[in-house]
N, C-alpha and C positions, 0 to 999 in steps of 0.2 A: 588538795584544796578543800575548804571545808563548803560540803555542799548542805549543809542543815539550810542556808536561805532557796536553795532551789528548790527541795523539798518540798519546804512551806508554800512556794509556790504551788509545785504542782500538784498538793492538797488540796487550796481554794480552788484552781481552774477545774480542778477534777469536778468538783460541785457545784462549778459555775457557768463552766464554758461551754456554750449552745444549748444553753437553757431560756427560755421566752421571759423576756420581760412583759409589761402588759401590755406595751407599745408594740410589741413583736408579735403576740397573741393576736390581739387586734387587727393588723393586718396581717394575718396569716386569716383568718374568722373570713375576712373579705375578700381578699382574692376567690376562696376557696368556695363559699357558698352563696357572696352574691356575684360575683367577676367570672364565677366555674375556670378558674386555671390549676393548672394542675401544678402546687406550689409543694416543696418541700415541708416537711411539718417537726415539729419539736423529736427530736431523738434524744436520750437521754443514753444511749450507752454508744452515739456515734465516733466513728474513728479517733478525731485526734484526742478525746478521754480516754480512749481504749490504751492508744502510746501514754500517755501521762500513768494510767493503770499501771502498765507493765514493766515502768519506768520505775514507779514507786516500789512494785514490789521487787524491784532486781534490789534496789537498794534498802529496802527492810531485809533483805537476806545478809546484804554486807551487813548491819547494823546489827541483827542475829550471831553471825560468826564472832564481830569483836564483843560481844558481850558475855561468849564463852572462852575468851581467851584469857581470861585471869588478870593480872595487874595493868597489860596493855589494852587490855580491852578498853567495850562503848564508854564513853563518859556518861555523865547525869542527864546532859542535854539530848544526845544520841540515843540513849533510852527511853527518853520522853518522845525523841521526835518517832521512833519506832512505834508505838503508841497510836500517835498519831497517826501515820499511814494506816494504821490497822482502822482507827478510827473513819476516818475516811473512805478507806477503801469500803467497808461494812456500810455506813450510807450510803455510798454511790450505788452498791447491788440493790440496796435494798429499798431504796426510791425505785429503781429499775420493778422490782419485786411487786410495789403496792400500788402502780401503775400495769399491773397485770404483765406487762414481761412485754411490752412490743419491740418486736422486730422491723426495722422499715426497709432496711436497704441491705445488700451483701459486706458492707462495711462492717456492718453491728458483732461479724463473728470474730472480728480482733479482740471484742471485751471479755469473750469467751476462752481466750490463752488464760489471764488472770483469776479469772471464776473458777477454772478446773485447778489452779493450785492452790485456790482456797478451801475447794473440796478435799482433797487430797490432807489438806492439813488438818481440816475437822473433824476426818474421819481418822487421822492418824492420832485424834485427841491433845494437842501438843498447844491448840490457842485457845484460848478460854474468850478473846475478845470476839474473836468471828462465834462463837456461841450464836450472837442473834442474828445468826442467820442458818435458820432450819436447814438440814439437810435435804430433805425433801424437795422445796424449793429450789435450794441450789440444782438438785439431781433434773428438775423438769425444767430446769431453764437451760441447762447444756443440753438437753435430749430436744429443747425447741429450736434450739438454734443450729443443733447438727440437721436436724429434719428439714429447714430451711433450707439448708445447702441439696440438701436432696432434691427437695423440691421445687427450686428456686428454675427459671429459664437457662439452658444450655442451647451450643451452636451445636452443630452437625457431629462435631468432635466431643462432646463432651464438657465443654469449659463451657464457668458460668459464664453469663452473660452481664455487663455490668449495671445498666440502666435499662429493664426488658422495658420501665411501666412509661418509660418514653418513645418505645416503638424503636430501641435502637439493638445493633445486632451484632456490635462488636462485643473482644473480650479485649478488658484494661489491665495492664500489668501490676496494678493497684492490688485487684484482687488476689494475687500470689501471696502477698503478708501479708495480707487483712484476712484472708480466709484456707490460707495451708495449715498454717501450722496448730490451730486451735482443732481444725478434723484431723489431722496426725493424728495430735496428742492424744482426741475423745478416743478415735480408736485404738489407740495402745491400751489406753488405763481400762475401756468396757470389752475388750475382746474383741471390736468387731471391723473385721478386715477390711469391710468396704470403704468404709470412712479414709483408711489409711488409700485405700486403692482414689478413690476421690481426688484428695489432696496432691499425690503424685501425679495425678492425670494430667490437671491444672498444669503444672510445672512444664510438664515432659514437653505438652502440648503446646505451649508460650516459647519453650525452648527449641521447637518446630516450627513452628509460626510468626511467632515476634519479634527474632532477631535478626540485627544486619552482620550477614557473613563476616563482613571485610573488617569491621569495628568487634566483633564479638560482644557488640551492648544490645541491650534492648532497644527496640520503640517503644511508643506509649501505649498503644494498643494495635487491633488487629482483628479484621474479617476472615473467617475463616471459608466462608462460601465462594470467597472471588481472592483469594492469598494476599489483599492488600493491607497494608502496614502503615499506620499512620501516628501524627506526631511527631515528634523529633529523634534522632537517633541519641543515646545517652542522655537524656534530662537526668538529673543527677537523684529525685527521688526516685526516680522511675527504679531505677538497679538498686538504690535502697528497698524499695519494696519486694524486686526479686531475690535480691540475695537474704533476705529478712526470711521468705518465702521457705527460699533453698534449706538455710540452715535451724529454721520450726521443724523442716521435716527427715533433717538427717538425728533427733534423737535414740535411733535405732540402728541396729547395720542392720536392718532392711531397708532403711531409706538412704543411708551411707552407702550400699551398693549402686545405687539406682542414681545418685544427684551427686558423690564428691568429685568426681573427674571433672564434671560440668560446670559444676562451684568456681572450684579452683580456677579453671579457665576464666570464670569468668569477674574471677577477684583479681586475678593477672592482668586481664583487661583492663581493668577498671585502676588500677594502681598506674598502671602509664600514665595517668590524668591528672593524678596527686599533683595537687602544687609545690611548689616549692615551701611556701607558708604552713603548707599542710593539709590546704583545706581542700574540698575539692570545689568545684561552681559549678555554678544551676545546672549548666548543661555541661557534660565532663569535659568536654572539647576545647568548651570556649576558656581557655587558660587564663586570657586576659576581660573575662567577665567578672562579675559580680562572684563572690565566695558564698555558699549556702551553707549555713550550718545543721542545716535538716538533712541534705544530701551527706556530710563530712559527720556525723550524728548518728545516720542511718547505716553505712556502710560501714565507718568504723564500730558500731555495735555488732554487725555481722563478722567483721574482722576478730573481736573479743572470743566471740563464738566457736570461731571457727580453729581460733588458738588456744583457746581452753579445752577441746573436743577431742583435739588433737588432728585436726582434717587439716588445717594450717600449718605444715611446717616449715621453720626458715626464718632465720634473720631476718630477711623482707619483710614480712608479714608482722611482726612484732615492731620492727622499727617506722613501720606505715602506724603504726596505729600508736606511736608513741608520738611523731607525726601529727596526727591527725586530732590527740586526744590536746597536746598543746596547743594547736591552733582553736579547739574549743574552749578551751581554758581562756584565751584573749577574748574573745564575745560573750563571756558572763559578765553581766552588771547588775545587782542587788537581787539576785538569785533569779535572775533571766538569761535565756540564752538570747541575742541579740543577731543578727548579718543575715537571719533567716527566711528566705524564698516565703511570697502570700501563697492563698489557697490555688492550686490550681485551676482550672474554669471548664477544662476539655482540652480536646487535643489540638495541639498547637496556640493553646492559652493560656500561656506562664506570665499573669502580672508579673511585672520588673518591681514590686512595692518590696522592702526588706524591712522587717524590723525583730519582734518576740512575737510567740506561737510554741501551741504544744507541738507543735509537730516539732519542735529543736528540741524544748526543752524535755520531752519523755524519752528518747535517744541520748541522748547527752547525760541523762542521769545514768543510763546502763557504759557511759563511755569513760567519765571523771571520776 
């Protein structure tokens, strides 16, 4: 399918979405310092940017490839719109940049996957348009946001914690893809073990902790002081965000010894659910629920992963995600992905509202 209008999409969102308008400013100003509540505040490299991020560059890579393939290669359009994401991608850091680089929440280290292969390309001298964006900077903004991870609140075990500045003391399965795979990566590319040890901990410790035996899925989260388990069994990002997790940090066989047995299980799992349609729903279980294209998005990109790595092998697994990628294909309408689960709220608070959302459409670009 031709995915140049989703793109385009996920260019504007990238530089629009949960950003303050002046109305939002405004009362953010009030809550905050005449009402004193402790109100969430503008983030500029917050989660679902970070998916749009990672989204875009899976597919400036495809765009890359056919443009060295000679007569079947990019067309004219395909080269411009490559262009484009470079464009954007280089704003979105670089607002991040002139706003001093803040960090709010343990979400912000998903933006940090994208950032390090933009370093990586800079310094490999190959893009002339990421140019404006110093090295230097680049380097202390991944060195802040791995530091973050270090310093951020952990339970007893070592896992972050997700919300400490609310006084709460669980850890969310959220954090697994939002913050393995960017500490994998940092410490591969700088040498330093700990980061990789980090990133594994999270995992091991969620795959201790947070799952239900009988189902092999996750819950949503999980106390680790008292072994309770809360939220639903299977919510359908919830194992997107794990399996997202898993396969950030099998780029190594050192992380390939330690998580493909466990993976696998747990894509085994997780494909029992598969619709017939292809898609999967909100909560894996509920067959005759609502279809999530964020859950069907999310999984089948770890599905991609996992069959291009070669940790995937098997007809199954190829034909789930052939599955999966057509049932996405029917929920695109004018380069949005559409059926897609709202923001979650907490645990055991999945608004039933469906419509478009980066959370579909940055999965969905690494899917089509």
């Amino acid at each position: 399918m031709n995915k140049i209008p989703m793109m385009e999409n996920a260019c504007k969102d990238l530089l629009q979405y949960s950003v303050f308008d002046l109305r939002a400013k405004c009362s953010y100003l009030i809550k905050k310092f005449f009402l004193h509540r402790k109100v969430a505040g503008e983030d500029l490299i917050f989660w679902p940017t970070a998916l749009l991020a990672a989204g875009l560059w899976h597919c400036r890579g495809e765009l890359a490839a056919k443009g060295t393939a000679g007569e079947t290669g990019a067309s004219q359009e395909e080269e411009l719109m490559a262009g484009t994401i470079e464009s954007a991608l280089t704003a979105y850091y670089s607002r991040w940049f002139k706003n001093d680089m803040p960090i709010v929440v343990v979400d912000d280290l998903l933006a940090g996957e994208t950032l390090l292969n933009v370093y990586l390309e800079i310094q490999g001298g190959s893009s002339a348009l990421f140019g404006s964006l110093p090295v230097p900077k680049i380097r202390t903004a991944l060195d802040r946001l791995a530091a973050f991870a270090v310093e951020h609140p952990k339970d007893g075990a070592g896992s972050l914690i997700y919300r400490p500045v609310y006084g709460e003391k669980t850890v969310f399965v959220d954090s697994i893809g939002l913050a393995c795979p960017f500490l994998y990566r940092y410490g591969e590319i700088f040498g330093k073990q700990e980061y990789r040890e980090l990133a594994l901990r999270q995992i091991v410790n969620y795959l201790s902790y947070g799952m239900d035996s009988a189902a092999g899925l996750p819950y949503h989260g999980y106390d680790s002081s008292d072994g309770c388990k809360y939220g639903i069994i299977g919510w359908g990002r919830a194992v997107g965000w794990l399996l997202r997790g898993m396969m950030g940090c099998m780029s190594s066989t050192y992380g390939r010894e330690r998580l493909s047995e466990r993976c696998i299980a747990l894509v085994d799992a997780s494909l029992v659910y598969q619709r017939q349609d292809g898609y999967f729903s909100w909560q894996l279980g509920a067959l005759e629920g609502p279809a999530d294209t964020s859950a069907t998005g999310m999984i089948c990109a770890a599905l991609g992963q996992g069959i291009d790595s070669g940790i995937l092998v098997g007809e199954n697994y190829r034909n789930a995600l052939q599955e999966g990628r057509r049932a996405l294909e029917k929920s695109v309408k004018n380069g949005f992905v559409y059926n897609c689960s709202g923001e979650c709220e907490g645990f055991s608070c999945y608004p039933q509202r469906y419509g478009t959302y980066p959370w579909s459409l940055g999965p969905a670009l690494e899917v089509l």
